[in-house]
N, C-alpha and C positions, 0 to 999 in steps of 0.2 A: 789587292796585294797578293802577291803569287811565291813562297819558296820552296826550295824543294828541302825533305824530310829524310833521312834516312832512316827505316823503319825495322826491326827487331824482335825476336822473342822478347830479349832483353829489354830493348826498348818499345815496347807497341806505339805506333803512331795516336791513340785514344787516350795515354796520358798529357800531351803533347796541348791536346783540348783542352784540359782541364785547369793548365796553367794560365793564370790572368795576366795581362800583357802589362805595358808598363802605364800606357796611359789611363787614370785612374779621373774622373772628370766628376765623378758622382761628390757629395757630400761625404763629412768623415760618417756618418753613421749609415748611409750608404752603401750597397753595390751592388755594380755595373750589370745588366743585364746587355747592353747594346749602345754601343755608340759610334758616329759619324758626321762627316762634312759632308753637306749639298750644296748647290750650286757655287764651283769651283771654290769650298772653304772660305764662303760667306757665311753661312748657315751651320748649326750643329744642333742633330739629332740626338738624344739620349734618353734610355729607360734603365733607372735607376731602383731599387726599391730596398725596403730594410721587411722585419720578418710580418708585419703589420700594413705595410703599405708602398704601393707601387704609384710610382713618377714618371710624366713624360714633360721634358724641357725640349724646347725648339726657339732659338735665337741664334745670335751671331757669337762666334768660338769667342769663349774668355769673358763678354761681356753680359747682361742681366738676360733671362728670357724674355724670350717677347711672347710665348706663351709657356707654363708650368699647371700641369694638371696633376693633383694628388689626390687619389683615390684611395679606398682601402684592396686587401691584396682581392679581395673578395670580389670586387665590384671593375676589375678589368679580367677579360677575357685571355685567357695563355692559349697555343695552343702548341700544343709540343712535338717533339722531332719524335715519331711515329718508329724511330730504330732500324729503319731499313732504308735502303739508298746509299750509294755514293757520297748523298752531300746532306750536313746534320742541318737542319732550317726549325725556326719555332718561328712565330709571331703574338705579336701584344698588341689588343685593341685595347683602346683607353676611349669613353665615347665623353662629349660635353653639349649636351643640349641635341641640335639634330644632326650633328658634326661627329663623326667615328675619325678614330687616329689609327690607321693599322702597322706597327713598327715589326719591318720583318729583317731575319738576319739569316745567313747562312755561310757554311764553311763547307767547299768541294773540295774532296780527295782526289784524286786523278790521279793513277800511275804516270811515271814519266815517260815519254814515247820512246828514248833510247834505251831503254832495256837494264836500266841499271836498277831496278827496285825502288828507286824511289819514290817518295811520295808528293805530287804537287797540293798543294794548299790553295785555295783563292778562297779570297773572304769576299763578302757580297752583302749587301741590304738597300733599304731607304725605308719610306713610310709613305702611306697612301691615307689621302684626306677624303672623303664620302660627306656630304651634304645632307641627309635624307638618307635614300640609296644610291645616291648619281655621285660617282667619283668625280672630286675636282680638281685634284691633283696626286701627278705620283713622282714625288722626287726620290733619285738614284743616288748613292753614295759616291763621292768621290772616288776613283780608284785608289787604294793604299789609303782609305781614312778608316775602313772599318775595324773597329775594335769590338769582336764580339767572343768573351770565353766562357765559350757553353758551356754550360754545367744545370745543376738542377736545384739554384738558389731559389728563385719566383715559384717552381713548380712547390719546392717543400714549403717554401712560405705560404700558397696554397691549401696547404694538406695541411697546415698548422693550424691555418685559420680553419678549419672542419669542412675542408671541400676535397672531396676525390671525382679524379678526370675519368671518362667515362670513353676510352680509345674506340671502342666501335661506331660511338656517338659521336663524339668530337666533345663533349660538351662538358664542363664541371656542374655537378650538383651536391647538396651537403649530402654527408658521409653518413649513412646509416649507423643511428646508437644501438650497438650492440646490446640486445634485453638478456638478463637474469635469470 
C-alpha cells in the first residue's frame, strides 16, 4: 500500500507512524504488532501481544487459526528498527519445536519523484518458516493488506518483563539488578 504524505514542522511525517490504522484483528486485550493477507487474502498473518505475552496466528481472514503460538514476551525473539534508514522494519521470531516463524514488517519513506515534498509510504512484510535451519517457506504480503503501526509496544513489553536489547548485539538478555 503506497500514499503519499504531506510532511511538516507542523506536521512531521514520524507521528503519522504512530497512529494505529483501522484494522484492529487482535483480541480485545490485545495489540497489534503486524498483520496481513498471503496468498491472494486466503491466509492472514498476525502478531498480536498484551504487556505479558506475544502471539502469532496464521489461518484463513475472519475464520479459526489453523496455527496460534503463545508465548511469553520473554521467550520470542524482537528485533528492532536499528533508527537509521529510509524504511522503519522490526521482525519477530516465535519458534515451536524445530520450526522458527519469522514475522517481518516494514514501512518505506520515499520522497516523491516530482519535487513536491512529499512523502511516499509503502507498507511491506510476510513471515518466513525455517525447519531446523532450512527455510521452507517465505510468504509475501498481499499488496495493500499490511497493517503494521510501529511503535514501541512488544519492545516495552520486553523491558517490562526485565529484558533489555543489546543493539551492537542484536540480542535481548535480562537486565542487569542494579546493587546498593
Amino acid at each position: 500500500m503506497s500514499r503519499a504524505i504531506g510532511c511538516s514542522v507542523n506536521f512531521p511525517c514520524a507521528l503519522l507512524l504512530l497512529v494505529p490504522t483501522a484494522s484492529l484483528p487482535c483480541e480485545p486485550s490485545e495489540t497489534l504488532h503486524f498483520a496481513c493477507t498471503v496468498k491472494n487474502g486466503t491466509k492472514k498473518v498476525e502478531v498480536c501481544h498484551t504487556l505479558d505475552e506475544a502471539t502469532y496466528r496464521f489461518g484463513p481472514p475472519g475464520g479459526q487459526a489453523e496455527l496460534e503460538l503463545r508465548r511469553p514476551v520473554t521467550d520470542v525473539h524482537l528485533t528492532p528498527w536499528p533508527g537509521i534508514g529510509r524504511t522503519i522494519w522490526e521482525e519477530v521470531i516465535f519458534r515451536n519445536a524445530s520450526h522458527s516463524y519469522t514475522v517481518y514488517g516494514g514501512i518505506d519513506r520515499a520522497p516523491s519523484e516530482d519535487g513536491s515534498g512529499e512523502i511516499l509510504v509503502t507498507l511491506a512484510g510476510g513471515v518466513v518458516v525455517h525447519q531446523a535451519e532450512q527455510e521452507i517457506a517465505h510468504l509475501t504480503c498481499d499488496p495493500g493488506s499490511v497493517d503494521f503501526p510501529w511503535g514501541t509496544g512488544l519492545y516495552e513489553a520486553q523491558e517490562t518483563a526485565g529484558q533489555c536489547y543489546d543493539r551492537r548485539r542484536q540480542q535481548w538478555h535480562a537486565c542487569a539488578v542494579p546493587t546498593e
